[in-house]
C-alpha positions, 0 to 999 in steps of 0.5 A: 421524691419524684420517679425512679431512675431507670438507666438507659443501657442503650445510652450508656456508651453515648457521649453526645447524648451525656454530655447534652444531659450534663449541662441541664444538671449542672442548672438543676443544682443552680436552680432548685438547690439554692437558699436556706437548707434546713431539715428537721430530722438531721442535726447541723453538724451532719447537715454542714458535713454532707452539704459540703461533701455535696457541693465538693461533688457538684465542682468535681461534676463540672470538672468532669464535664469540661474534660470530656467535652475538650475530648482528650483528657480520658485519663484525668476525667477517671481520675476524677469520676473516681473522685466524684463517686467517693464524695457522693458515696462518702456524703450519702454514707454520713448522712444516713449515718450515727452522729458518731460516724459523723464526728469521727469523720469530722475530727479526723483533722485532728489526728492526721494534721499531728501524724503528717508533722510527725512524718516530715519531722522524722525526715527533716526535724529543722523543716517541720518545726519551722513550718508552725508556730510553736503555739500551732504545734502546741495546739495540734498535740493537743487535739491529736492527744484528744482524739488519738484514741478513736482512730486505731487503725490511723482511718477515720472509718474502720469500713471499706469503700465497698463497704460504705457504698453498701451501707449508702445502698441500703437507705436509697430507694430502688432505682438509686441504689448507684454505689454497690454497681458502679463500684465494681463497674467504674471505681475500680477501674478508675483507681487504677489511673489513680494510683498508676497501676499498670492496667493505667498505660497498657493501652498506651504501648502499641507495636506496630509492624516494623516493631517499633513501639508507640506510646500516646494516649488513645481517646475512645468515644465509648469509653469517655461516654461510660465516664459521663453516663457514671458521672451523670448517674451519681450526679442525678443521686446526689442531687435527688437526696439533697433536694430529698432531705432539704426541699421535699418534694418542691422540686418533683416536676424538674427532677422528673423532666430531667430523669426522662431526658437522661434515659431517653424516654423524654 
């Protein structure tokens, strides 16, 4: 469907430039990616599953963008590129993926509602059984005895994210293969704010001359547009499988139009 992505290096850096390009996504999906979505090459479940995923990525998107925008919340719109690439990764994934893969991402409830019981109820046995009705329990032992077998390791997938972003590669055309490359150049880097490694507030602690030490959050232009130039990118490749899978190619002339916008070229 439509032409390939060539990313604009030149434009990477440039904040005013993605966040002009963000809105016209954001219109893109409210336009072209409406109605009824059937396809005749993936089953309903899968269908549901990846739609999901993907709608979860387009509020993530707009979440980004607000942020960026505003200007001073650099590191909460990490946090939540990272969140954007692993929906969008994780839904190509599945949708490429055996209908087994599918359900075991599907019933993984099963099993992680019972084992979460089980953690509050080693600590605090009165506060869990409190928390459900007894037929609720009931009704969770029971799935989690039916499914517990599958899930060994406690994932729903014995593959890493890097891993998954390869595998999600592999189906993709040249051009939107996205996942391998931003994996090694933002999601690592956004998992440190994640998970509050020190590589998170190293640029927050300053020493100014007298030796007196400052801690605020510095807000760089450049780095706020890679965010946005990483949130558009995996934007623009998620919107180009599920026009691919859903629409054909009804929608080539607005997906080209607004590829040659992203990359300067238009």
């Amino acid at each position: 469907m439509g032409i390939k992505i060539k990313p604009n290096d030149s434009l990477r850096d440039d904040l005013e430039h993605q966040l002009r390009i963000a809105p016209e996504l954001e219109n893109f999906v409210k336009t072209t990616i409406v109605g009824p979505q059937e396809s005749t090459t993936i089953d309903r479940r899968k269908a549901c599953v990846f739609m999901a995923l993907a709608s979860k990525s387009f509020t993530t998107f707009r979440a980004v963008f607000s942020l960026l925008q505003a200007g001073s919340f650099l590191e909460d719109s990490a946090v939540l590129v990272r969140v954007l690439y692993e929906s969008t990764m994780t839904a190509t994934f599945l949708l490429y993926s055996d209908e087994s893969v599918v359900d075991d991402y599907a019933d993984f409830f099963m099993y992680r509602n019972w084992r979460d019981h089980q953690l509050v109820k080693a600590l605090e046995p009165r506060v869990a059984d409190n928390a459900f009705r007894p037929a609720d329990l009931k009704e969770m032992e029971s799935q989690f005895n039916e499914v517990a077998g599958r899930y060994k390791n406690g994932k729903w997938t014995e593959l890493s994210a890097e891993a998954m972003a390869k595998s999600a590669d592999s189906h993709l055309p040249d051009g939107y293969k996205v996942f391998t490359f931003l994996y090694a150049s933002i999601y690592r880097q956004c998992s440190a704010y994640v998970h509050s490694d020190v590589r998170s507030i190293q640029a927050q602690i300053q020493e100014n001359a007298e030796g007196i030490v400052q801690i605020s959050q510095p807000v760089s232009k450049e780095h706020s547009g890679r965010l946005m130039y990483a949130a558009n990118f995996l934007m623009l490749v998620i919107c180009f499988v599920v026009s691919g899978t859903f629409y054909g190619t009804k929608h080539v002339p607005q997906w080209n139009a607004l590829v040659l916008k992203w990359n300067g070229t238009n």
